[in-house]
C-alpha positions as CSV (number, residue, x, y, z in Angstrom):
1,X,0.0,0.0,0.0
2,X,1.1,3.5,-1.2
3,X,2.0,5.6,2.1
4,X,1.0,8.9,2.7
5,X,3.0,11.9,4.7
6,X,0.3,14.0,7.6
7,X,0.2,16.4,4.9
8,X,-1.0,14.3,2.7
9,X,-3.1,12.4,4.6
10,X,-5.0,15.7,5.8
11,X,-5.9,16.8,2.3
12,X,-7.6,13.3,1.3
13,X,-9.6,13.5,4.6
14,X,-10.4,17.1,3.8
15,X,-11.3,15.9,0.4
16,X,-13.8,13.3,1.4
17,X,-15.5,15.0,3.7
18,X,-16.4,17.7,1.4
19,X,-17.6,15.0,-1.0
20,X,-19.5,13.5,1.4
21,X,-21.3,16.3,2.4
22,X,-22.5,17.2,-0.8
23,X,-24.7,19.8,-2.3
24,X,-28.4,19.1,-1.1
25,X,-29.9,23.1,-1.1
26,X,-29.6,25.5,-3.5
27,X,-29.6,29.4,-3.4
28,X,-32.6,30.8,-4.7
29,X,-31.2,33.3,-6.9
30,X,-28.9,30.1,-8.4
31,X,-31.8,28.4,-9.2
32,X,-33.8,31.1,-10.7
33,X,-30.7,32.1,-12.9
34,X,-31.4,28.6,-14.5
35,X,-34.7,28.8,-14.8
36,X,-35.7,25.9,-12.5
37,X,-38.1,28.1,-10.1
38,X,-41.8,28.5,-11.4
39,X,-43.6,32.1,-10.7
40,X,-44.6,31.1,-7.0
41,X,-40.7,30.7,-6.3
42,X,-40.8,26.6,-6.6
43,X,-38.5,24.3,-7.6
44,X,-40.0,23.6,-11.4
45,X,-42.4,20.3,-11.7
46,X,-40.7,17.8,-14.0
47,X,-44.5,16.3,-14.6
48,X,-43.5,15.0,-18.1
49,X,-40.5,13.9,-17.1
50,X,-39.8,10.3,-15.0
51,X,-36.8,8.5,-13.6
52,X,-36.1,4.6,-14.1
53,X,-32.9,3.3,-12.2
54,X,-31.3,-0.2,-12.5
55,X,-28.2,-1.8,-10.8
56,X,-26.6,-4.4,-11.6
57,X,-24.0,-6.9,-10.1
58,X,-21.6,-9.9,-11.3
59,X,-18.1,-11.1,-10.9
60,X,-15.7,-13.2,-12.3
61,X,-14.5,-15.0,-8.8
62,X,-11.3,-12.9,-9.1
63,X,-9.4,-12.5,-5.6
64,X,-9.4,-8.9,-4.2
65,X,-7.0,-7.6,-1.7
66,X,-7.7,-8.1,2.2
67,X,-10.0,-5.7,3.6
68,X,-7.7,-5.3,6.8
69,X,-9.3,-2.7,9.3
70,X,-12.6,-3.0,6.9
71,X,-12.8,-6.7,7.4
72,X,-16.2,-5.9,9.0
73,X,-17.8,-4.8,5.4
74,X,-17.0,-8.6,5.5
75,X,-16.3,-8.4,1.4
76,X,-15.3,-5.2,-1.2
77,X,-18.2,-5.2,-2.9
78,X,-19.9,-4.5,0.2
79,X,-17.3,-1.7,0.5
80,X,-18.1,-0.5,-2.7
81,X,-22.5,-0.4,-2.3
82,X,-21.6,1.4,0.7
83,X,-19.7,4.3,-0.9
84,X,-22.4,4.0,-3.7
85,X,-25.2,4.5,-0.8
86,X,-23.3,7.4,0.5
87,X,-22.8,8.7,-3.3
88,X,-26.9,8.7,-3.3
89,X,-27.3,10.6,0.1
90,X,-24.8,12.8,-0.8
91,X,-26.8,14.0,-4.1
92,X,-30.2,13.7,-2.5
93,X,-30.9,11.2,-5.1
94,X,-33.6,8.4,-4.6
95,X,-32.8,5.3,-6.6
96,X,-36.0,3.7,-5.1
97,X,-38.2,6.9,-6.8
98,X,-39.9,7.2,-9.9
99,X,-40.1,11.0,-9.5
100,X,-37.4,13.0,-12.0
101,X,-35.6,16.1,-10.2
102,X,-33.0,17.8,-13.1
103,X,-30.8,19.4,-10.0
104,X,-30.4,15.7,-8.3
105,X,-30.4,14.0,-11.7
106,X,-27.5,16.8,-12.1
107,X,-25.7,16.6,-9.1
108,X,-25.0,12.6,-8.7
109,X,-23.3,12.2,-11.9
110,X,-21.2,15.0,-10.5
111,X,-20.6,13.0,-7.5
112,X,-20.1,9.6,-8.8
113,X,-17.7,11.4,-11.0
114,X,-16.1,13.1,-8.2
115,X,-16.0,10.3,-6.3
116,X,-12.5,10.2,-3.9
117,X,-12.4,6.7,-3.8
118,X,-12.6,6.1,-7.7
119,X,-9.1,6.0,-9.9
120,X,-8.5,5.7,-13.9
121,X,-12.2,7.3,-14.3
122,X,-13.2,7.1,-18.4
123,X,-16.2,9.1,-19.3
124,X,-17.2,8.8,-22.7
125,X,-20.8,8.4,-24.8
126,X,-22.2,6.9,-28.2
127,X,-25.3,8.4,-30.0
128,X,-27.6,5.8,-31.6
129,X,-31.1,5.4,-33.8
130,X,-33.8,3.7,-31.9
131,X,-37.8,3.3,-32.5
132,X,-40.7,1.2,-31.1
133,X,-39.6,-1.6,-33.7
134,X,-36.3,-1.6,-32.8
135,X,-34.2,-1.1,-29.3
136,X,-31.2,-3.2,-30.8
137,X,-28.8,0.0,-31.2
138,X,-29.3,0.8,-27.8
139,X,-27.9,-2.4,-26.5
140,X,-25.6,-2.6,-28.9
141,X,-24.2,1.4,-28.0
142,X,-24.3,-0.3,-24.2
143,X,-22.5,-3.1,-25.3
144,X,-19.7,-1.3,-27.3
145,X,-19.0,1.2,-24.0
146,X,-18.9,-1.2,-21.8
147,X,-18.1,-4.6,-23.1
148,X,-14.5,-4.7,-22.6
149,X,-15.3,-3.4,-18.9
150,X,-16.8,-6.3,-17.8
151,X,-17.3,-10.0,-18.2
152,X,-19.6,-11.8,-20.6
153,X,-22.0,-12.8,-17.5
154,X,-22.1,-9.6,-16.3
155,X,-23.3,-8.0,-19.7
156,X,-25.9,-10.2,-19.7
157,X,-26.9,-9.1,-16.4
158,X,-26.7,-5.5,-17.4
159,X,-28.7,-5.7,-20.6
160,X,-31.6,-7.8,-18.7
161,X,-31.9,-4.7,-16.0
162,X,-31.8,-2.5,-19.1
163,X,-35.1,-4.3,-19.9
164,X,-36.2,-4.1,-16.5
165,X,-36.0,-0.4,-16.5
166,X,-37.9,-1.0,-20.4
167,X,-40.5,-2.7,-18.7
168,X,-41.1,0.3,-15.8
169,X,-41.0,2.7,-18.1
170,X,-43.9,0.8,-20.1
171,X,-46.2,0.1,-16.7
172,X,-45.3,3.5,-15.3
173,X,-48.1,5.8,-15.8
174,X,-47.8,9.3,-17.1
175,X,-48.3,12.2,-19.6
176,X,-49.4,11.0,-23.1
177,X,-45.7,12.0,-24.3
178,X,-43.1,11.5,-21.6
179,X,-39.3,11.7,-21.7
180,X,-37.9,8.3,-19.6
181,X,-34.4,9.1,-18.0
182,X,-32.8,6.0,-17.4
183,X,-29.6,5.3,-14.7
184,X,-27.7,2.0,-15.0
185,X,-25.6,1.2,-12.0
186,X,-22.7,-1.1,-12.4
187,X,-20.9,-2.6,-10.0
188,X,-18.5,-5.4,-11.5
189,X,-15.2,-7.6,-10.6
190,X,-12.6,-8.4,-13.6
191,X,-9.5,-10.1,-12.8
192,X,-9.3,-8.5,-9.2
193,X,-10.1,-5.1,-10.6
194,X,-13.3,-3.9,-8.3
195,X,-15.2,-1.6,-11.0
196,X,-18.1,0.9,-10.9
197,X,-19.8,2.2,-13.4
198,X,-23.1,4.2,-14.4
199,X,-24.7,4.2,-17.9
200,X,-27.2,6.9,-18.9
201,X,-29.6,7.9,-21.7
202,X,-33.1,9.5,-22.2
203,X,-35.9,8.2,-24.4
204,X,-39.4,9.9,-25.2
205,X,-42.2,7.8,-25.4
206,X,-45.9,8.3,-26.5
207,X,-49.1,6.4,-25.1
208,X,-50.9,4.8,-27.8
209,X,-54.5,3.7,-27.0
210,X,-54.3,0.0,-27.2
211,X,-50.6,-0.6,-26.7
212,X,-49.2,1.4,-24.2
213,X,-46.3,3.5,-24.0
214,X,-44.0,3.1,-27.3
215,X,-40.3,4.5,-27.8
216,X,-40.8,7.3,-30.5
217,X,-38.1,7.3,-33.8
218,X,-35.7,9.4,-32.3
219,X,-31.3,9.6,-31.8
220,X,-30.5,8.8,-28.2
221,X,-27.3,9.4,-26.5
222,X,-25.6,6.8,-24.1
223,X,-23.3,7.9,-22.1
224,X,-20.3,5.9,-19.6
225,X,-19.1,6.8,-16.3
226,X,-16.5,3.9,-15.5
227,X,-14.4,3.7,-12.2
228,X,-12.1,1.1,-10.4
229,X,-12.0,0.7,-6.7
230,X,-9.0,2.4,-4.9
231,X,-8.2,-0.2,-2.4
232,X,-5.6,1.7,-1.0
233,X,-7.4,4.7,-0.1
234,X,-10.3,2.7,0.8
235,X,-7.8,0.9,3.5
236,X,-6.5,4.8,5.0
237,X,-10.0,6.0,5.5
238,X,-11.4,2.6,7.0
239,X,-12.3,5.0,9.8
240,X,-14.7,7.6,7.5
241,X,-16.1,4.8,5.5
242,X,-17.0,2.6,9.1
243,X,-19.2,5.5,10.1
244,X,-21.0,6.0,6.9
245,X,-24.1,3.4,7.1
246,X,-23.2,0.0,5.7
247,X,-24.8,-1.3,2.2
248,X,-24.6,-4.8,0.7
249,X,-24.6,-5.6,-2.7
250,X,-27.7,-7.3,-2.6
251,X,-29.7,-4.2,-1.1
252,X,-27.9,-1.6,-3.7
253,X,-29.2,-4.1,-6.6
254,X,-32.9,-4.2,-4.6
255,X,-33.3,-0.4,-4.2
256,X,-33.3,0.2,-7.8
257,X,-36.6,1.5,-9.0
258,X,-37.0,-1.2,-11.7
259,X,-36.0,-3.9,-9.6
260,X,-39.3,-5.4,-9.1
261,X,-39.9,-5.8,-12.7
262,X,-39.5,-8.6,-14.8
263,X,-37.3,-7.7,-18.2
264,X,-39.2,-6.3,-21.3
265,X,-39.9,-9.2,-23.7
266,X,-40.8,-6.9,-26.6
267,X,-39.2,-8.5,-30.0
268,X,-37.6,-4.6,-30.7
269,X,-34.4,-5.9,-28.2
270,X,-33.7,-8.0,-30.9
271,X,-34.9,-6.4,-34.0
């Protein structure tokens, strides 16, 4: 493990605590500079607009480093949900919620991006063609960003809580035209290399008496946050991450808003 002078030592403390705490409230004046207040002084309604979240999790069996004085986490990955919990409180994002908020949609890519305990962070985004006869591109954009990221299995098990998220999105009731914002989480293992990750695009849909809500012909734009685990760092602030309230992986794949849902079976996955 890499050591650290005081010096050195105070500044990544200093840095993670300023993370951690975040940017929940925002100045009035800030927010009507942006045009998010409505005429009574409100944060803006986002009526038409909805949020669908999915996480995902797989690994390839890889052995990771010993968690030493986080041996009560009693694994990584439970390491890693945790920070990703305390990456959602520190946004004011609800995973679990429907509801779409533009300042907390805003503000937790920030943070996962500015996450202290991420290293060799890629960010980068592929625009594709998509309608209501065809979803293919988009899991083949999802597949090109991300496929050399993780392993075959765990693919799989992002693409099915892609169709998850399809299938809330579908149920989820709403205006007659609706813009879907959809948040993949991905938390992987490759060859001892803990990664997280977070995919995101936007689709607009239209009810159609007599078959739902459809995708409309329209270019969407995925985009990839990717991440590996800094054990190391992880190891020096055992102490900040031990009072941050614990998360399994099993509970950061459950409090997913789509995770309730079976996957989307329409034939456009594959057409």
């Amino acid at each position: 493990m890499r050591t650290l002078n005081q010096e050195q030592m105070r500044r990544e403390a200093l840095e993670i605590a300023i993370w951690a705490e975040g940017e929940r409230v925002f100045p009035q004046d800030v927010l009507a500079k942006l045009e998010l207040l409505d005429p009574d002084g409100h944060a803006l309604a986002d009526g038409n607009q909805e949020t669908g979240v999915g996480n995902a999790y797989e690994g390839d069996g890889s052995r990771l480093p010993d968690l030493g004085p986080l041996a009560s986490f009693g694994s990584w990955q439970s390491v890693a949900a945790t920070i990703l919990r305390k990456t959602d409180d520190s946004a004011g994002f609800d995973q679990s919620s429907t509801l779409f908020a533009i300042i907390r949609w805003i503000i937790f890519e920030h943070q996962f991006m500015t996450m202290p305990f991420l290293a060799n962070i890629i960010s980068d985004s592929r625009s594709v063609s998509i309608s209501s006869l065809s979803l293919s591109p988009a899991i083949s954009a999802v597949t090109d960003l991300i496929g050399g990221l993780v392993t075959p299995d765990a693919l799989t098990g992002i693409i099915n809580s892609l169709k998850k998220i399809g299938q809330l999105a579908v149920e989820n009731k709403g205006h007659e035209q609706k813009n879907s914002n959809v948040q993949q989480g991905v938390l992987t293992i490759v060859n001892g290399d803990l990664r997280l990750g977070l995919l995101r695009t936007t689709v607009r849909m239209q009810y159609r008496t007599g078959k739902g809500y459809q995708q409309l012909n329209q270019q969407i734009t995925v985009s990839r946050l990717f991440g590996s685990l800094d054990y190391d760092k992880c190891i020096r602030n055992a102490e900040t991450l031990l009072r941050w309230d614990g998360q399994d992986v099993d509970s950061w794949v459950r409090t997913a808003s789509s995770s309730p849902y079976p996957p989307n079976t329409s034939p456009a996955w594959s057409d």
